[in-house]
N, C-alpha and C positions, 0 to 999 in steps of 0.2 A: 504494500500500500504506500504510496508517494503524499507526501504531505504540499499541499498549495501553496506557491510563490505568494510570498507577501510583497506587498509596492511598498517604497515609500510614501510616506504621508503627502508630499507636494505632487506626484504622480497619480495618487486615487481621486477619481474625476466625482465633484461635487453635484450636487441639484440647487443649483440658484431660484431655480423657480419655483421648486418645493420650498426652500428656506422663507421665501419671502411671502409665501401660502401662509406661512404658520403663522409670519412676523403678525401679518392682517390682525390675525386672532386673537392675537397677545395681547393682553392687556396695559395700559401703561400702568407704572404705581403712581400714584397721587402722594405728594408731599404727607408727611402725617401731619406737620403743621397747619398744613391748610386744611386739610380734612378737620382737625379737630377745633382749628377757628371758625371752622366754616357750623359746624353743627352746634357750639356755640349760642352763634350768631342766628340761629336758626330755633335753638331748642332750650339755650339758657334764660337763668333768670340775670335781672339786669340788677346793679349795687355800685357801691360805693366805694372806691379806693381812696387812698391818702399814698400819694407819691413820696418813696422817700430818699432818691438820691436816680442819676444818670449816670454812666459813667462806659468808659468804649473800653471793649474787652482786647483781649491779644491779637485776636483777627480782627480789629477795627468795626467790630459793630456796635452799637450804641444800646446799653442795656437799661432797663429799667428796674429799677426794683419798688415795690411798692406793697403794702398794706391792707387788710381788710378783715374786718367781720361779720361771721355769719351762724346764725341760732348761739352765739353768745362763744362762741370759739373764732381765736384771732388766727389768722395765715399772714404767712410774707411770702411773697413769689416773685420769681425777676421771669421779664420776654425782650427780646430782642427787638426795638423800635423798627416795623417795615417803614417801604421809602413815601407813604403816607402822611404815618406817623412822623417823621423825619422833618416834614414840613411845617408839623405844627409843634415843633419843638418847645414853643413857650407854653404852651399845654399842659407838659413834664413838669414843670420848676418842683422842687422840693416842696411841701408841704403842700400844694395844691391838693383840689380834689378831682381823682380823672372817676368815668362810667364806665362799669367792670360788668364782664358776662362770666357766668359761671354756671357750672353745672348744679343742680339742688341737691342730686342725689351722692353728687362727689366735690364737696364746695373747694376743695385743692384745685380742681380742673379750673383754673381761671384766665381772662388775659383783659387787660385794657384797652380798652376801643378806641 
């Protein structure tokens, strides 16, 4: 019994048209950020923050960190300013109050609007 010539790898003849069948089908991933802004923004309740400081991380983006209470338990969470938010940067100051969405059932889940 004789065992089959193997090819090199750059020698075995591909299906471009099959690959790009599949590609069709694939689905793209969605940011998790946006997804979970997005449902948010759609399914959260609305509250109150107390801003409490800005400041640009290692990779230069511009972080927020800020405050909140809810059913009598306090959180702090920092988000990343989009280039939205960026614009309205006197918005941010320190001690201000910004409008926060959060989840009810998970009031960690938060971000500043």
């Amino acid at each position: 019994m004789s065992l089959p010539l193997l090819q090199p790898a750059h020698l075995v003849p591909t299906c471009p048209k099959r690959m790009s069948l599949l590609a069709r089908f694939h689905r793209k991933r969605e940011d998790p950020e946006v997804a979970r802004r997005a449902l948010l923004l759609r399914a959260g309740r609305i509250g109150e923050a107390t801003v409490l400081d800005t400041e640009v991380d290692g990779d230069g983006n511009e972080m927020l960190s800020y405050s909140y209470t809810v059913g009598g338990v306090d959180y702090q969470a920092f988000q990343r300013l989009d280039a939205e938010q960026l614009l309205r940067k006197s918005d941010y100051l320190p001690g201000t109050r910004a409008v926060l969405r959060y989840d009810p059932h998970r009031p960690a889940n938060s971000f500043v609007v």
